[in-house]
C-alpha positions as CSV (number, residue, x, y, z in Angstrom):
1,X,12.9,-109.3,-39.9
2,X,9.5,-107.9,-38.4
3,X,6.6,-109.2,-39.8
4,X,4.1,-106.8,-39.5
5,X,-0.1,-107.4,-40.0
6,X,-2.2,-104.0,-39.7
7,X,-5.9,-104.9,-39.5
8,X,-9.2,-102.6,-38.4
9,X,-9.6,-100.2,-40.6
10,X,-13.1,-99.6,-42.2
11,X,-15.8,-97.2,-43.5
12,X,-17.2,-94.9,-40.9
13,X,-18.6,-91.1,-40.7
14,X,-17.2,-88.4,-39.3
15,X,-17.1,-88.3,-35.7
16,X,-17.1,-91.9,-35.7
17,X,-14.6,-93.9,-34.0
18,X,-12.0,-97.0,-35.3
19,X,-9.4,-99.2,-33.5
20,X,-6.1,-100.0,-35.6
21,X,-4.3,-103.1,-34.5
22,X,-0.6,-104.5,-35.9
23,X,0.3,-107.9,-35.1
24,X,4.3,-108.3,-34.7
25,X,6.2,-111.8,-35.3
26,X,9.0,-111.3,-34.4
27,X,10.2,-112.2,-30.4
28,X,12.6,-108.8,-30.4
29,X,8.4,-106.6,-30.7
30,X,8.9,-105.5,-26.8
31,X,12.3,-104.6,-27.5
32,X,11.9,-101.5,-30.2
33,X,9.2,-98.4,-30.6
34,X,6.2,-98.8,-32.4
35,X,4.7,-96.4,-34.7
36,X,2.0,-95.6,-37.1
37,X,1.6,-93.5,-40.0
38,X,-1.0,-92.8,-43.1
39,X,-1.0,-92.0,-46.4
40,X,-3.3,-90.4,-48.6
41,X,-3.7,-90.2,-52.4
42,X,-1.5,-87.9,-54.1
43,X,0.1,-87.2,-50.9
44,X,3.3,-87.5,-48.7
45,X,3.4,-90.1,-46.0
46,X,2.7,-88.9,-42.9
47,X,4.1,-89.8,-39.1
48,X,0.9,-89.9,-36.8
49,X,2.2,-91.5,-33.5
50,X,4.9,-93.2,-31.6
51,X,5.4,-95.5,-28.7
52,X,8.3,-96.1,-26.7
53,X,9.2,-99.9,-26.0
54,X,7.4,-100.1,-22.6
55,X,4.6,-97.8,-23.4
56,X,5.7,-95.0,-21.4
57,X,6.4,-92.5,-24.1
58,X,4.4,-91.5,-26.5
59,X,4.2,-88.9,-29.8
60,X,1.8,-87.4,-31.9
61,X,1.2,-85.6,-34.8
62,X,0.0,-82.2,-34.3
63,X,-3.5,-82.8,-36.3
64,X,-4.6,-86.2,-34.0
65,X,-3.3,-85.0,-30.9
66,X,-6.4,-85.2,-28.5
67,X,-7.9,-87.6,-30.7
68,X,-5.7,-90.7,-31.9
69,X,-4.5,-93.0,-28.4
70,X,-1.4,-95.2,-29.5
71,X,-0.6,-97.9,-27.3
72,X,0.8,-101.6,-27.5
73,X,0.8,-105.0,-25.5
74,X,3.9,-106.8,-25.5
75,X,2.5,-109.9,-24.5
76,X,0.5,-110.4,-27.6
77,X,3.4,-108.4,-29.8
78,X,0.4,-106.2,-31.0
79,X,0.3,-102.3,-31.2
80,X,-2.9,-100.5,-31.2
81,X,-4.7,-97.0,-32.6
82,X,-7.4,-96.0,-31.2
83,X,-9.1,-93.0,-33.3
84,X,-12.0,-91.0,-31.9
85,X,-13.8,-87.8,-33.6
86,X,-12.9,-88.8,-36.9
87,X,-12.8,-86.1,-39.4
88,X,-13.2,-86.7,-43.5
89,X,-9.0,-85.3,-43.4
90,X,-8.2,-88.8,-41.6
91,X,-9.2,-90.8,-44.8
92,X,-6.1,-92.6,-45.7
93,X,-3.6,-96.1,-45.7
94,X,-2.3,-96.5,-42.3
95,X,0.5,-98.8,-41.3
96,X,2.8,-99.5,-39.0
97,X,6.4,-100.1,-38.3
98,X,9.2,-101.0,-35.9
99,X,11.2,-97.8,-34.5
100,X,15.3,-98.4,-35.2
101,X,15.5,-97.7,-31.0
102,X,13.4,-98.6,-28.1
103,X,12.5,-94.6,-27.9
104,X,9.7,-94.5,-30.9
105,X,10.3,-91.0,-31.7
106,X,8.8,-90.0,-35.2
107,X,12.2,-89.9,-37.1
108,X,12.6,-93.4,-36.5
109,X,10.7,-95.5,-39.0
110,X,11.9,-97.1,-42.2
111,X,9.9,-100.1,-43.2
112,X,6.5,-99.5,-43.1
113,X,3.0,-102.0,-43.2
114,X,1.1,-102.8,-46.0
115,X,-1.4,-101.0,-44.1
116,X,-5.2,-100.8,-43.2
117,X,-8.0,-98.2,-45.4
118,X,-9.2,-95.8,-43.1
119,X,-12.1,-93.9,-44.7
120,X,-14.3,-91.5,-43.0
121,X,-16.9,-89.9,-44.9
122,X,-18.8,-86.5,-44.1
């Protein structure tokens, strides 16, 4: 089973930028899609973006397209978020997960992270 560390979150104002990482353990990491997602208090979880195995796909959420870059290195079995022009509607737990396929597509997730505080204040 994928063990799964998400690290980098952090305090920062809005229009600020962070970069999320999430350490895999396991040797199958280049094999499956990576994604992220967040969660906010009092609210549903919510699918922010997708990678395919190699990198060369990738999905978004409608409110972090433009903004959020997902991407991954298979040699260090480590995904990545990069966030830019934060906004204080990004605040949230975000964590990560292995895709059930190589695609990454945003239906794919099951077992998410303990996950990483994002907070961006205004």
């Amino acid at each position: 089973q994928e063990q799964l560390v998400e690290s980098g979150g952090g305090l920062v104002q809005a229009g600020g930028s962070l970069r999320l990482s999430c350490v895999g353990s396991a040797r199958t990491f280049s094999r499956y899609g990576m994604g992220w997602s967040r969660q906010a208090p009092g609210k549903e979880r919510e699918f922010v973006a997708g990678i395919s195995f190699s990198g060369a796909r990738q999905y978004y959420a409608d409110s972090v397209k433009g903004r959020f870059t997902i991407s991954r290195d298979n040699t260090k079995n480590t995904l990545y978020l990069e966030m830019n022009s934060l906004k204080p509607e990004d605040t949230a737990l975000y964590s990560c997960a292995k895709g059930r396929t190589n695609w990454g597509r945003p239906e794919e997730y099951d077992d998410w992270g303990q996950g990483t505080q994002v907070t961006v204040s205004s």
